[in-house]
C-alpha positions in Angstrom: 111.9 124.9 90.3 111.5 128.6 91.2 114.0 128.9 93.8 115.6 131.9 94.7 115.7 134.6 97.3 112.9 137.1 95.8 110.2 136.2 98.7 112.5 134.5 101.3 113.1 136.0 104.2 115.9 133.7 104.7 118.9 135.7 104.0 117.8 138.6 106.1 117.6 135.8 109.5 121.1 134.8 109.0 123.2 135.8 111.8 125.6 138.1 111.5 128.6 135.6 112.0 127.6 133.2 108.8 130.8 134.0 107.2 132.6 132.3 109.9 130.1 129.5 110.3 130.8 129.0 106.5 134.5 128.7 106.9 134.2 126.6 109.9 132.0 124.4 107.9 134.4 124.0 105.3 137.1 123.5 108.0 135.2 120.3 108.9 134.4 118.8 105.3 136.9 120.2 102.7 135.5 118.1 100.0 132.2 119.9 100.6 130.9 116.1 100.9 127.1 116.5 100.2 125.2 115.7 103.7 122.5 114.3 101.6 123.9 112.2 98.7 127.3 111.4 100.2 129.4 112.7 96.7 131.9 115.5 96.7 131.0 118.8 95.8 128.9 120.2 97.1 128.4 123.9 96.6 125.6 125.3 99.3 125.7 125.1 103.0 122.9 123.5 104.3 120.2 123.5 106.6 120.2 119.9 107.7 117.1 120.6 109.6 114.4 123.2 108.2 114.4 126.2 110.9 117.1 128.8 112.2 119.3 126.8 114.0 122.4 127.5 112.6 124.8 125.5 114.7 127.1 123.7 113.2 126.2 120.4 114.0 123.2 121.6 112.1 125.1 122.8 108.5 126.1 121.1 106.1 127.1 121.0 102.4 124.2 120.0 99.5 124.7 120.1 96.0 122.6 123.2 94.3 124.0 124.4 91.4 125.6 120.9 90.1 123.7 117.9 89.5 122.0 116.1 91.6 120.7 119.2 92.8 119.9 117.8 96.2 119.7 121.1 97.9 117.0 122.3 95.7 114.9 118.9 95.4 115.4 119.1 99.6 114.1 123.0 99.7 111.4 122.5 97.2 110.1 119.0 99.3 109.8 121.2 102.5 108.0 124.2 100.7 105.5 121.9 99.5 105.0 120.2 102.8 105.0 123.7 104.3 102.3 125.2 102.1 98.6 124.9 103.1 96.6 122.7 101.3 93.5 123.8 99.7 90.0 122.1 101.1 87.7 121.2 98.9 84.5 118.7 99.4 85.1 115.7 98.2 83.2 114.8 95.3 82.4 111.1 94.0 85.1 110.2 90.9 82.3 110.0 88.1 82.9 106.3 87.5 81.0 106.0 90.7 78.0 107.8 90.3 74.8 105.7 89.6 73.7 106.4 86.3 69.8 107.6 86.3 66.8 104.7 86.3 64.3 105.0 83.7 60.5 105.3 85.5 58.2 103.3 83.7 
């Protein structure tokens, strides 16, 4: 997965509170239970839904460095639904093309 903040604008819309949305976050879930998988441990607040709505009913806690990496699997899953798909004409799978008659 390429992950990473190189092209992400991400970090730059954060508001300027996010440390105290972090700690408040932990306040709530000490454990860091992950939002998605349900184990302890997680390491990354979370975005539970994609966007800039960082209230806190909207953070969570994801696993991203540790296995299951369900942070990452999450982010990369909305990249790809997020990324334009390229159009192309549809062209007949080559087990369906007639093959040529012979003309007598």
């Amino acid at each position: 997965m390429s992950g990473g903040w190189e092209r992400s604008t991400r970090k730059a819309r954060l508001p300027s509170n996010w440390r105290a949305l972090r700690a408040e976050a932990h306040r709530r879930n000490p454990r860091h239970i992950c939002h998605i998988c349900g184990q302890p441990g997680g390491d990354a607040l979370d975005h539970k839904q994609p966007g800039d709505n960082h209230a806190q009913d909207n953070l969570d806690w994801a696993h991203d460095q540790m296995p299951p990496y369900c942070h990452r699997l999450k982010s990369s899953a909305e990249g790809n639904a997020a990324r334009p798909r390229a159009r192309r004409d549809p062209e007949p799978h080559p087990g369906l093309i007639d093959p040529p008659t012979e003309r007598n």
